[in-house]
C-alpha positions in Angstrom: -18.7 3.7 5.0 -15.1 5.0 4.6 -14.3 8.3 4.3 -10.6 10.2 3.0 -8.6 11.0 5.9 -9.3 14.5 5.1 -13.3 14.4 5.3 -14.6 14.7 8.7 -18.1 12.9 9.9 -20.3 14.4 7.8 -23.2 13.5 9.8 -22.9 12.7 13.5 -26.1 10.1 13.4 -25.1 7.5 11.2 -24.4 4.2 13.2 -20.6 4.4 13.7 -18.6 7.5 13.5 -15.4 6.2 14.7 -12.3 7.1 12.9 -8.6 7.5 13.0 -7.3 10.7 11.7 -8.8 13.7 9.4 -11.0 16.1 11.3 -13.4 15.3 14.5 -17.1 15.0 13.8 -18.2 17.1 16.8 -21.1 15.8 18.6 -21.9 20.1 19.7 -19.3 22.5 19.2 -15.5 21.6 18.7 -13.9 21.6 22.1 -10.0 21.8 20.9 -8.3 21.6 24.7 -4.9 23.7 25.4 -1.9 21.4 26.7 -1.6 22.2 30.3 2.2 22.3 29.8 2.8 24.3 26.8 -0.5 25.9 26.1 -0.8 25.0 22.3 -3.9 24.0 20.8 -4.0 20.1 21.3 -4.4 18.2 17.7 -7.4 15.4 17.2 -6.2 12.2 16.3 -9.1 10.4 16.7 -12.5 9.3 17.9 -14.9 6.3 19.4 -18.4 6.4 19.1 -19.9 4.8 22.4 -22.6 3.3 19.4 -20.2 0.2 19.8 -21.4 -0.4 23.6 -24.8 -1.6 23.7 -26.9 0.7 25.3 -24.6 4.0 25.2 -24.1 7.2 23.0 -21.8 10.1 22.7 -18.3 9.8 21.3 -14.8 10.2 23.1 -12.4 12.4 21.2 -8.4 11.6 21.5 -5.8 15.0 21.2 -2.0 15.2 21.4 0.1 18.0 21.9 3.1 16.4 20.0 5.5 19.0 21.3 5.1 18.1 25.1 3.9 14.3 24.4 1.1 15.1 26.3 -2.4 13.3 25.7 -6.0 14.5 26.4 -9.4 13.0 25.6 -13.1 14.9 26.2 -16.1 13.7 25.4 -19.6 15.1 23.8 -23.5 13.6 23.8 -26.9 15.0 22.0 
């Protein structure tokens, strides 16, 4: 299922909620970190649900502070 860059993950169960782009599909609460050199609110720009991996859950969220070129990722299970 495809969805418009636009449309976050509607629901967090189906099989894959990876994505590129649009708006995270928090697993709990959104978790936006601060850039530890600048102290903006980092920007999502993307996500990998451990559903690929045999065996694993959760999903890893990647952020950019595109000022300071700085990258972060977090992470969030049930």
């Amino acid at each position: 299922m495809k969805s418009p860059c636009t449309q976050s993950v509607e629901d967090i169960s189906i099989e894959n909620s990876s994505q590129i782009g649009g708006h995270p599909g928090w697993v709990q609460d959104s978790a936006y970190p601060k850039c530890p050199d600048c102290g903006d609110t980092m920007t999502f720009i993307g996500q990998l649900d451990n559903a690929h991996f045999k065996g694993h859950e959760g999903v890893h969220y990647a952020l950019l502070c595109p000022s300071c070129r700085v990258t972060a990722t977090t992470y969030q299970q049930t």
